[in-house]
SEVO-641177 format. One record per residue (C-alpha): x, y negated, z negated. Coordinates in steps of 0.5 Angstrom, whole numbers, plus 500, padded with zeros to 3 digits. Example, Ala and Ser with C-alpha at 12.3 -4.5 7.8 and 13.67 -1.06 7.14 Angstrom:
2
525509484 527502486 
***
This chain:
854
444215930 443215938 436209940 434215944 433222942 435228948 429233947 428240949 422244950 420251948 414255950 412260945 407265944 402263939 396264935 393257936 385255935 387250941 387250949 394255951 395250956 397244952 403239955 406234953 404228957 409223954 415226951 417224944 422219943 425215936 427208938 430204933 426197931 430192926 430197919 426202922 424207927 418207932 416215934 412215941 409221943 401224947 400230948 395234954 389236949 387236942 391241937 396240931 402237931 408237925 412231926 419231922 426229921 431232921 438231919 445234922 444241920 438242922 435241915 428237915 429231910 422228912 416230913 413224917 405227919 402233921 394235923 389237928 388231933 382228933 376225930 379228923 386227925 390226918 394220915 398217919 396220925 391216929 384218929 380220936 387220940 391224943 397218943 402217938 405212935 409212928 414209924 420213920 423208914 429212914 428214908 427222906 421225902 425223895 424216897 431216898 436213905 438217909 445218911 448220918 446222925 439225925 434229929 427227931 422234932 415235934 412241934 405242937 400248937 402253930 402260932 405266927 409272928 410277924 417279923 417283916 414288912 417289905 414294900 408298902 413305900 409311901 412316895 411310890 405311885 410308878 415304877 419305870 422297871 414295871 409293865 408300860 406302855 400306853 394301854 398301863 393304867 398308871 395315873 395321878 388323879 389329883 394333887 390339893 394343898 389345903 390352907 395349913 399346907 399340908 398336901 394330898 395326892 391321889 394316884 394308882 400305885 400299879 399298872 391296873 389298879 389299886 389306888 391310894 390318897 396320901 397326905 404329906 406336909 408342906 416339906 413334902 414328908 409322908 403324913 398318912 393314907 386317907 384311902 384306902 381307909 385306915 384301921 381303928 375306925 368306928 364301923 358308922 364312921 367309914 360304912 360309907 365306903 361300903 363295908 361289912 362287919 367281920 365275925 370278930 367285928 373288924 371291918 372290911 370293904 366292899 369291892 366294886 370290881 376285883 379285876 382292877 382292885 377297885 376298893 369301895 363301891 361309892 362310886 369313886 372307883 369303877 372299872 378298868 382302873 377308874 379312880 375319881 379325880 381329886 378336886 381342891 375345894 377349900 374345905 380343912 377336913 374334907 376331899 371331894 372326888 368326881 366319880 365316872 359319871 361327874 357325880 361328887 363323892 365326899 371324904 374326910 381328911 382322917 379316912 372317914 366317910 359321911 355314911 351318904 358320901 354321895 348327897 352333894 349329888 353331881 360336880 354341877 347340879 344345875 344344869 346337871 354335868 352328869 347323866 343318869 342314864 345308863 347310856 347317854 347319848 353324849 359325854 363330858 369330854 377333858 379333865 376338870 380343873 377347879 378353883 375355889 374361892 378363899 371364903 370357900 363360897 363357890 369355885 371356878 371350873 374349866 377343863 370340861 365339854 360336852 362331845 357331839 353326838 354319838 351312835 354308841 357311848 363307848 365310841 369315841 367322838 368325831 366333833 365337839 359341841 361348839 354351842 349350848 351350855 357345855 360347849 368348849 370354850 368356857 369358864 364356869 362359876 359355881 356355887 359351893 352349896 347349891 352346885 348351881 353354874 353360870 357361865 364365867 368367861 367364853 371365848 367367841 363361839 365361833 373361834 372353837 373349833 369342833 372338828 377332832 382332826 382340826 383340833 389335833 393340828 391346833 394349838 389346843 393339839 387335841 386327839 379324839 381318845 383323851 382331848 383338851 379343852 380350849 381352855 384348860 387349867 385354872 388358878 385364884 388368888 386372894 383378890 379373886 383374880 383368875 388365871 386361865 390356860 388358854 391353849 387355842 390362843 397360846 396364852 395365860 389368860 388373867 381376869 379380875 372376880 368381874 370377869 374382864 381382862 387384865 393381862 395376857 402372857 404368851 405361853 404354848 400348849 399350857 395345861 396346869 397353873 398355880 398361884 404363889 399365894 405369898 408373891 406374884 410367881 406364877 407356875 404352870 406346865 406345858 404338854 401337847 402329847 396325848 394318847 400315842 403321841 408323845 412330847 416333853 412336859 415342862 414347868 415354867 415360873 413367871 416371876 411376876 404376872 403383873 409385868 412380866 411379858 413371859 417366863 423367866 424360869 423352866 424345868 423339863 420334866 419328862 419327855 415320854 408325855 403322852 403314853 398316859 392319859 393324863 394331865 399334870 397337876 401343880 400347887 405351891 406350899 410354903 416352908 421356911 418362908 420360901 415357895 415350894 412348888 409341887 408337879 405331879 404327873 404320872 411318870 415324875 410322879 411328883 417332884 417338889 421345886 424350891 423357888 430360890 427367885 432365879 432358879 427351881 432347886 430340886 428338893 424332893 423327888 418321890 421317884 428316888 426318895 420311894 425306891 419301891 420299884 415293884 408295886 405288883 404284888 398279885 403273884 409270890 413264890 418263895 424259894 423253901 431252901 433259902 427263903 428267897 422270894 419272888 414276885 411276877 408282875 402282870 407284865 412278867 417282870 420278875 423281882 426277887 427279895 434274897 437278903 432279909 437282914 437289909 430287904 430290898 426288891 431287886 429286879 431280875 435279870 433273864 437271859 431267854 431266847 424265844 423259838 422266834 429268836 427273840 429275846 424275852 426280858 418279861 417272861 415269867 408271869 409264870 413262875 416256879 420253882 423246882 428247889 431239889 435241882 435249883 431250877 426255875 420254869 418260867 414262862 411270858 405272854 404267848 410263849 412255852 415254859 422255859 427251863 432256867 437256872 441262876 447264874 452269874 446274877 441273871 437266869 439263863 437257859 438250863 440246859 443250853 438248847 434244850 430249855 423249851 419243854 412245851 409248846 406255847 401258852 397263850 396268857 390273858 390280857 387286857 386293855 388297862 389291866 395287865 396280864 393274868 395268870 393262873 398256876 405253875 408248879 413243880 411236882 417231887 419228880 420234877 414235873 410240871 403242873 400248869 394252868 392255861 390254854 395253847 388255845 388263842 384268846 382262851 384265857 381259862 385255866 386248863 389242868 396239864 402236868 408234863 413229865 421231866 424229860 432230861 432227854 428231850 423237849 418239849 416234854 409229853 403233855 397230859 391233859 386233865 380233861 375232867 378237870 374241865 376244858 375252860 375252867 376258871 382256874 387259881 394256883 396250883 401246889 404239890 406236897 411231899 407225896 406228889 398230891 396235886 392241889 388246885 384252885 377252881 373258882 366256884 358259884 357257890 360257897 359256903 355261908 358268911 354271916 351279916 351283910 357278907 352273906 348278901 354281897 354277891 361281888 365278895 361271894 361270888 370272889 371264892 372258889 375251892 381247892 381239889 387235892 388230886 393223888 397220883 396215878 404213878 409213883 416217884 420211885 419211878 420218876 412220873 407222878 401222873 402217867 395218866 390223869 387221875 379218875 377225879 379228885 380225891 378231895 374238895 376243900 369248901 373253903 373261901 378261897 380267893 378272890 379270883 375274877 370271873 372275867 378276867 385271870 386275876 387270880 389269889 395264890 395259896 401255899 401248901 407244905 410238904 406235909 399237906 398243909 394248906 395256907 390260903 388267902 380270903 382277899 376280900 375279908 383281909 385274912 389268911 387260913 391255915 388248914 392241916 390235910 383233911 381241912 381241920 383250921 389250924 390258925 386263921 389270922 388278919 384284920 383290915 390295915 392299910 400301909 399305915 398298920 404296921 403290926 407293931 413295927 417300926 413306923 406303926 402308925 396305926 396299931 391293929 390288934 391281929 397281922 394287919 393287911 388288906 388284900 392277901 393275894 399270894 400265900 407261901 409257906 417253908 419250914 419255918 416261915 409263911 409269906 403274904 403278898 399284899 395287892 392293895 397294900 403293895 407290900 409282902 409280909 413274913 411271918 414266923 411260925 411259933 410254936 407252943 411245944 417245940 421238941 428236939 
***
């Protein structure tokens, strides 16, 4: 190793808090002195600095210090100066000595490029490699083709949540996303959502729950997954929504929103189709279809009925009204302006049939969770004439604008209906299964609905119809002069059909046009060796990123037996890494951690026999959200630091750290009793020294100013990061033979967003030196801090897929790193990490420097 090391210098762009002009006025130099090494260095003006070692490769062995100088500098970086002097022991970070040449490098004033975008895939609205099952809140909400062709659809685009509308032209190819809203807007014109202004004045948005990532507090989300329905109203530049409780929420094509969205009041005004009350003592029961009329002057509705009475609202019906206004068996026409309804059509009151189970065995084969109406879909065309499914009487139902009969066609079990608006085709599916029930979803064309005695054209569409609860939708656009038919529902998701007159040609379809097969991003861990990148999904599916000239998520394969000997495909809700031995812990829903390592392209048990090194943990889950998950780390000597209870149905975060045990399993646990026995926990971290990092949500925080400060959901989404020292060493092999008296540190920061009621929990990152990278969910950004807190960077604005950054396909430019919900921070050397919840996709960033030395 040479005394005297030749340095070379680099300017770089960076986003730095400090001074741009930053120098060196003494370069760095590494001199030897006896057993160790003297590092010399001053800079022009306070900023922070990474002071490292690196060996002939080019590999950082040791990370020697890092911070802010200044009154706060961290450890052993010299306070209140901007001159340097530290000593190297030529050992690496494992306390080992180091062999051969090796490298000094310095660099000052960290800024961040962003270089990738992964994800974000704008014809995903499903993934059949994710969590299912029939308690996923996957869904489609709603599909309109306005009068220029151009469509909108509207969906969640994972298990347990966020939602997107998206607008595509008649083809079928990608346009824009109207919600979540996108960025570059004025603060008056999407306010409406419910938004508060940044300190930089960029906007971010209220949420109304962050269990289920529910953007916006209008009313179009709520929780548990709601999103409102889409409904076709006619009208060029405008979306109308139906919230929980029926009332209309308002939207502009273009993502803005009238600063009162809900002033139309509710879907039907007169007599009133929602309820005001808190608890009614009835529902609206089925799925509302709307029709509007070509002069946008009213619309035809169906689809919708009032339930019998019940003891409690959340109970489900037993019987369904057969008489009064919102009884079953109806057709209503509405007024667009007044919201005042009239009764339509109705079959014979005394043909509804009322009783749940003796639906269930009717042609309507209805079920008490997510019923149909008698009378489901509904479609208009020019003349006014409506076409209706009339599943209790098995048939299309055709009537002119006067309500009288012109036809039938027989059809069973029909449920969503479209109009060619250039022919006399017809288009409508078919499904009986609901809730638990299963049965095929089809799509049938009648080629002209004035002779023909039923239809001549079918497509089966799926087979699992039923796992979800949700309806099909269709609606026809035209390209190059020919019918394109559109089918959503939540497993296609959507398929586009071109009618060549005998057959329905496939000719787009979102599931393999939008390969995007994870759309979970709550959860990240990178790999600081190789960059590889991991993301856990709420069902413990695990998907990997590993080649970052050509990325692409792809599932991974685990091969892990349970103490039951049954074998455990999702078992990595949680995850880790351990990048010194190349192994990997993991651990599934009501199982130990497992020990792995990958071999062949799949984990396997490392070693075989041994691979359980605790006893079971128990994970949080619930109806239509998923699992939750709160922390998993590997410390420098191979211990494991975890966040959860052993205890049934106790879904907090208690702190325990096992030691590595190469001789037996499971490992010997301690508990961090003062830590707390129910604590409402979030990511966990070691640096390079074995200190403990862990975030614990809190019920107060530090201020924010404007209305941020008055939004109780955003303040109450934070929590603070405790550092913990060790009580052992790693020379010895256990960093934490006891718990440590309490922490050594409280970072009062906005970290988060982390759920009060349920284990959805934001992840930060921290670097060996210390170095803490965390998200704040709700305000769209992430922080950088050095050891003792100083802020060295902060960066992020509001976007939503459409902002790319200054990528390739940015169609709506931001002036900082655009995101919208920063769930997961990770950090290596060279890079930081953000997986994005809302935006479905992960970004890396490469960190700059304003002073590089070598």
């Amino acid at each position: 190793m040479k005394n005297i090391l030749t340095l070379c210098i680099t300017l770089l762009l960076s986003a730095s808090l400090y001074a741009a002009d930053v120098a060196w006025k003494t370069k760095p130099t590494m001199t030897k002195k006896g057993n160790t090494w003297e590092i010399n260095f001053s800079i022009s003006t306070a900023t922070d600095v990474e002071v490292a070692i690196l060996d002939s490769k080019g590999k950082v062995v040791r990370h020697l210090a890092a911070g802010v100088l200044g009154p706060k500098a961290p450890a052993p970086l010299k306070k209140d100066s901007l001159s340097q002097k530290l000593i190297w022991d030529g050992n690496d970070d494992y306390e080992t000595k180091v062999a051969g040449e090796c490298t000094l490098r310095v660099r000052a004033g960290m800024g961040v490029k962003l270089v990738n975008i992964v994800g974000g895939d704008p014809y995903a609205f499903y993934s059949k490699d994710m969590g299912q099952g029939d308690h996923a809140a996957w869904k489609i909400m709603g599909l309109e083709v306005k009068s220029d062709g151009t469509v909108y659809i509207t969906g969640n685009i994972n298990h347990y949540g966020p939602a997107v509308v998206r607008r595509y032209d008649a083809e079928g190819k990608y346009l824009q996303t109207v919600y979540p809203a996108p960025a570059g807007k004025k603060f008056e014109q999407i306010k409406g959502w419910g938004a508060h202004q940044r300190e930089d004045g960029s906007s971010v948005f209220k949420y109304h729950n962050i269990d289920s990532i529910s953007l916006s507090n209008t009313g179009i989300t709520g929780d548990r997954a709601f999103f409102g329905s889409l409904l076709p109203s006619g009208g060029k530049d405008s979306l109308y929504f139906i919230g929980k409780k029926f009332n209309l929420i308002k939207v502009n094509t273009d993502g803005t929103i009238p600063e009162n969205p809900n002033s139309e009041g509710f879907l039907v005004n007169d007599p009133i189709i929602g309820d005001k009350a808190k608890r009614p003592t009835w529902h609206v029961l089925g799925t509302p279809f709307t029709a509007p009329s070509a002069d946008g002057k009213y619309f035809y509705l169906s689809g919708v009925f009032k339930d019998g009475k019940r003891k409690r609202s959340w109970t489900r019906a037993k019987n369904i009204e057969t008489t009064g206004f919102w009884r079953d068996g109806q057709i209503y026409k509405v007024d667009s302006k007044t919201r005042k309804a009239e009764v339509f059509f109705a079959l014979d009151k005394k043909s509804v049939i009322g009783d749940m189970k003796s639906r269930g065995t009717s042609p309507i084969a209805d079920d008490k969770t997510a019923p149909f109406a008698a009378l489901q879909g509904i479609a208009i065309d020019a003349k006014n004439n409506v076409f209706i499914c009339d599943r209790q009487n098995k048939r299309i139902l055709i009537l002119d604008k006067d309500a009288k009969k012109i036809r039938e066609i027989p059809a069973e079990y029909p449920d969503a209906i479209a109009v060619d608006p250039n022919s006399k085709a017809l288009y409508y599916t078919t499904r009986k299964g609901n809730y638990h029930k299963k049965s095929p979803l089809y799509l049938y064309k009648i080629r002209d609905w004035t002779k023909d005695k039923g239809a001549s054209v079918s497509k089966l569409l799926d087979t699992s119809v039923g796992t979800y609860r949700s309806r099909s939708y269709l609606g026809v656009t035209t390209f190059k002069g020919k019918a394109r038919v559109w089918v959503a529902y939540v497993t296609l998701p959507v398929r586009i059909y071109e009618d060549t007159g005998n057959k329905l040609e496939l000719v787009k379809d979102f599931y393999k046009v939008g390969t995007q097969r994870i759309l979970d991003m709550q959860h990240m861990i990178v790999d600081p060796k190789n960059e590889d990148v991991y993301l856990s999904e709420s069902w413990g599916y695990l998907f990997r990123l590993d080649n970052w000239s050509k990325p692409e998520f792809k599932k991974c394969e685990m091969d892990i037996t349970s103490r039951r000997g049954k074998k455990n495909s999702n078992s990595a809700l949680g995850f880790a890494i351990d990048p010194r031995k190349n192994l990997f812990y993991m651990r599934g829903d009501r199982t130990p951690l497992y020990r792995m390592k990958w071999e062949g392209g799949k984990f396997v048990p490392a070693p075989a026999g041994s691979h359980i090194v605790t006893t079971q943990y128990y994970n949080d889950w619930r109806i239509h959200l998923g699992h939750g998950e709160r922390g998993l780390a590997v410390a420098p000597d191979g211990g494991i630091g975890i966040l959860a209870s052993h205890k049934r149905n106790d879904y907090s975060g208690p702190l325990a750290f096992y030691a590595s045990d190469t001789k037996k399993a499971p490992w010997k646990e301690v508990p961090f009793v003062k830590f707390g026995t129910k604590p409402i926990s979030a990511g966990i971290k070691f640096d390079a020294k074995g200190n403990m990092y862990v975030g614990l949500w809190s019920s107060k925080t530090k201020p924010l100013p404007g209305t941020m400060g008055k939004d109780s959901q955003l303040l109450r989404s934070f929590g603070k990061i405790y550092k913990y020292k060790p009580t052992g060493s790693l020379l010895k092999g256990n960093l934490y033979p006891t718990e440590p008296e309490g922490s050594s540190k409280v970072y009062e920061v906005h970290f988060g967003s982390i759920s009060r009621g349920m284990a959805r929990t934001a992840f930060f990152g921290v670097d060996p030196y210390g170095q803490i990278y965390y998200p704040s969910s709700l305000l769209s950004r992430v922080t950088v801090m050095d050891n003792e807190g100083n802020q060295i960077i902060r960066f992020g604005t509001w976007g939503n897929r459409d902002s790319m950054g200054g990528l390739k396909g940015d169609l709506v430019p931001t002036k900082d790193i655009p995101m919208a919900y920063p769930s997961s921070v990770d950090v290596t050397d060279d890079y930081i990490y953000v997986s994005d919840l809302v935006n479905a996709r992960v970004l890396r960033l490469k960190k700059t420097f304003k002073l590089t030395s070598n």
